[in-house]
N, C-alpha and C positions, 0 to 999 in steps of 0.2 A: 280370143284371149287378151290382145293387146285393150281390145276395148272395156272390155271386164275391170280390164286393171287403172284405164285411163277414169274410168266412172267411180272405183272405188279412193283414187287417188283422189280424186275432185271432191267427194264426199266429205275424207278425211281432212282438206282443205277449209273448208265451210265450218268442219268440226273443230279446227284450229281458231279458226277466227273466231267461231262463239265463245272458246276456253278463253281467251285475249278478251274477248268485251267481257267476259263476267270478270276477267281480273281486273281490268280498266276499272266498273264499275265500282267495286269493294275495296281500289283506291281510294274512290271520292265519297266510300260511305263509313270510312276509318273516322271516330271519333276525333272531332273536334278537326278532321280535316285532315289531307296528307301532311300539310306543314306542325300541325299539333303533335302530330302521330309520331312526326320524324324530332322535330325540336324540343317537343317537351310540352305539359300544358300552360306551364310559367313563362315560356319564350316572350318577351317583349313583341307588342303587336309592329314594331316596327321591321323586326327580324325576320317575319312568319312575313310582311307583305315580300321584305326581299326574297326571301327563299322562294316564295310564286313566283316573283318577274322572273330572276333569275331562269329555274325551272320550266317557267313556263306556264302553271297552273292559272293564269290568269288570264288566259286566254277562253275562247270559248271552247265548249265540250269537245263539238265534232274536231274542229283543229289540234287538242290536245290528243283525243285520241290516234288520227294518223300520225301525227306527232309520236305517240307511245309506238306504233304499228312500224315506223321505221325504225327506231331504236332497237326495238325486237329481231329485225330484221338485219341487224346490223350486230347483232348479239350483245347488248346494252340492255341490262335487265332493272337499271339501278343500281343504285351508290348507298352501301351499309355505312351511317354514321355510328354504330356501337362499335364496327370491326376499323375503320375507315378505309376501305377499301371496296372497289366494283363491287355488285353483285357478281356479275360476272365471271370473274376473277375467283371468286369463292366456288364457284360451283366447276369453275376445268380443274379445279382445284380435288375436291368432293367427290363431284359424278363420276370419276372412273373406279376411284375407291370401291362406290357404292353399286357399280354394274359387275365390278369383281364378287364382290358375296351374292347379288343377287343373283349372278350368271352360274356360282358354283353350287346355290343351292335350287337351280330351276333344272340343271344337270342331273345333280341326284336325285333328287323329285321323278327325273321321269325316269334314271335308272330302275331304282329302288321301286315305284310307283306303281307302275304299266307292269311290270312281269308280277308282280303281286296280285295284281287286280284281276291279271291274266289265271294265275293261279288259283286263287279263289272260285276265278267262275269254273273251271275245271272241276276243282272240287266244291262245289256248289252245296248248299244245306249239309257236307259233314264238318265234324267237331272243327278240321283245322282252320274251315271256315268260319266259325264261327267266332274261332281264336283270334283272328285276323280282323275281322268284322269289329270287335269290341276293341282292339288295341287301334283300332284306325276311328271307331267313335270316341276314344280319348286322348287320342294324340289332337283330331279337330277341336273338339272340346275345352280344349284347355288352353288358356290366354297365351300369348308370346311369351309376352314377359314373366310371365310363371313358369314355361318349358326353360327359360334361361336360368333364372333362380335354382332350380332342381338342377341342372348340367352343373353349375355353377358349387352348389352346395358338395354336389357328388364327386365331381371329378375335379374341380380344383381344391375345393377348401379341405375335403376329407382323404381324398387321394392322391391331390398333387399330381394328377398325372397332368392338364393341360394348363396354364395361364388362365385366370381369372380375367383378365384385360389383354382383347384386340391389341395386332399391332400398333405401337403409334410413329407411325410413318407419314411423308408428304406427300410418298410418291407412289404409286402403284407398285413399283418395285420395291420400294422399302418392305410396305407391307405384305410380299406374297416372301421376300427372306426370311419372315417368323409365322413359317406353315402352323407350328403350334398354336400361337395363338389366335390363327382364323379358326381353327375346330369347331370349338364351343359356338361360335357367330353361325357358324354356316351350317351346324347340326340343329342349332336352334330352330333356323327357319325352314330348314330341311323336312324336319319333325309335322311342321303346321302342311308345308304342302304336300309333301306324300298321303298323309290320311285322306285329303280329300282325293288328290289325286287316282289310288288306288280305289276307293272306292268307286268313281267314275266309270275307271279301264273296267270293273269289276262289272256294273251295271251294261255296259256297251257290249262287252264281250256276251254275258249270257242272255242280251237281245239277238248277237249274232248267232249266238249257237244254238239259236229256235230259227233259223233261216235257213230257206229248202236249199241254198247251196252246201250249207255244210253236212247235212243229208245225204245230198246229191256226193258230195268228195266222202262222205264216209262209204255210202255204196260200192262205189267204187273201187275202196281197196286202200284209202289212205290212211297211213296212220292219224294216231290222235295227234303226235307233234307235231305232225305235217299240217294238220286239218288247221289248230293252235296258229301257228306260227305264219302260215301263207294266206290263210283265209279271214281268220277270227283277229287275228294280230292288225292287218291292214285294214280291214272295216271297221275298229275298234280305235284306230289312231287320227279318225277323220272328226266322230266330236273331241277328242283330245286335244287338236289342233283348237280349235277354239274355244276351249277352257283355255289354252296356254296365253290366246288373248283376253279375255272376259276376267283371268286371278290376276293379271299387271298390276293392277290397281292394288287389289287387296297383299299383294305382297311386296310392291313397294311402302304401304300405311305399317304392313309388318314390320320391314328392313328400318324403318324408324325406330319404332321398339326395341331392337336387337342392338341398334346401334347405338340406343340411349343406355341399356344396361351393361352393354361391353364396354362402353366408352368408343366405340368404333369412330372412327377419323373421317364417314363417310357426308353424305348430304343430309342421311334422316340424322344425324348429331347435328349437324347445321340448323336445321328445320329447329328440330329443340331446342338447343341454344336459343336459338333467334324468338322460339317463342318466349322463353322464360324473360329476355332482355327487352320482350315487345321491338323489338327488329325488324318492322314491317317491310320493307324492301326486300330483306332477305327472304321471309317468308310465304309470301308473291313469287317472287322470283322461282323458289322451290317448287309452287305451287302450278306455278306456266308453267315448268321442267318437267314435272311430274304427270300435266293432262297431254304436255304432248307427248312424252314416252306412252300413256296409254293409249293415243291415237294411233301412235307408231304401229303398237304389238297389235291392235285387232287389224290396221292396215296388213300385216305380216301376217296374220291367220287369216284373213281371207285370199290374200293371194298364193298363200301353202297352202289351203285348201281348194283352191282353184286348180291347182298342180296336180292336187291329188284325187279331186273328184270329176270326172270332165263335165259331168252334169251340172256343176254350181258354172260354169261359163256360158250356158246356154240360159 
């Protein structure tokens, strides 16, 4: 087991450092150069050499990158001249905002998700399946930013029951005082990943309930909820675990969208901003943040699914 985990650690090592050289690289292939990118393309060429020495850019490639490799290491992601202020600083700032919605709709996902998906395979080819089946190919189907518009149109503009506009807090805390207004953010994205979600649980389950154990415990004398719940539930939750790493990605690109249309105070509003102002430090910066959270999550599915399967240790 320990070894399992020290190979997949190492793995995701190697996988960090490739995410760092391709940002490093997309540094030095920002038009007209990081110093153009950052100062302007009118900067006086006298300015743009200081900003190199200074910086460092003048230096040879491999030296500038360990150079980047420590700074990283040191949690130095860059310096926003649009905000003026660290990259760094913007993102302890952001990134809790933005793992509170993502945390609260990866939650419901799997409430809401899994016992649905369960359900359907249960009831398998009748009508309520069917019902379930098309409401979860249009909840995937339809853009983020269109699930917000609709929330938005319906429950704020027409019914006033929730806030149109996320909290705007600094602080974790500010933002979780006005529960109203995370609703609409976190139903938003909620929406996108239960559809796939359940349909997954949905598929996995009715592979299990073609497997001679659950044969085996229905002869036996067990009920269906037993059969459900002990059997079909646990061998159904083993690819789940690694969808929960494999969507990181695609529902952090979400949490951008959700955050751009609520105004949400998180990282994916930073990410936007920064692109609309060409912000490039900031949006690098977002971008390392972002590949190593998804190193993170598949490292954390593999070693939840290490736990749960003893066959993937061997």
């Amino acid at each position: 087991m320990i070894g399992y985990i020290f190979r997949r650690v190492l793995q995701s090592c190697v996988v960090v450092f490739g995410v760092s050289l391709i940002v490093f690289i997309i540094i030095h292939l920002l038009p007209g150069g990081i110093a153009r990118a950052v100062l302007g393309l009118q900067a006086p060429r006298a300015e743009v050499e200081q900003f190199l020495q200074v910086n460092g850019y003048n230096r040879p490639l491999w030296e500038q990158f360990f150079i980047y490799w420590g700074h990283i290491f040191h949690g130095n992601f860059g310096f926003s001249y649009q905000q003026d202020e660290p990259v760094s600083t913007l993102l302890k700032q952001d990134v809790p905002k933005t793992a509170v919605l993502v945390g609260f709709a990866f939650v419901l996902a799997f409430i809401i998700g899994v016992p649905v998906g369960l359900f359907q395979a249960a009831r398998r080819n009748h009508p309520v399946d069917h019902v379930f089946t098309t409401l979860a190919f249009v909840g995937y189907s339809m853009p983020v930013f269109w699930v917000g518009i609709l929330l938005i149109l319906v429950l704020a503009v027409n019914s006033r029951v929730f806030p149109a506009e996320a909290p705007q807090g600094t602080t974790v805390g500010a933002i979780l005082s006005q529960p109203s207004g995370l609703v609409l953010p976190i139903v938003t994205l909620t929406v996108v990943i239960t559809a796939g979600w359940s349909r997954f649980a949905r598929s996995a389950a009715v592979e299990n309930l073609a497997q001679d154990f659950v044969r085996t415990a229905a002869a036996k004398g067990a009920s269906p909820l037993r059969i459900m719940m002990r059997h079909v539930l646990m061998n159904s939750l083993l690819p789940l675990i690694t969808l929960i790493g494999l969507s990181l990605p695609a529902i952090l690109s979400g949490s951008i969208i959700v955050e751009s249309v609520f105004n949400y105070p998180g990282m994916g509003l930073l990410f936007w901003n920064a692109a609309l102002t060409r912000d490039y430090p900031v949006l690098l910066g977002v971008t390392l943040v972002v590949g190593i959270a998804t190193v993170l999550g598949s490292l954390l599915a593999d070693i939840l699914y290490a736990f749960a399967d003893p066959r993937v240790r061997y």
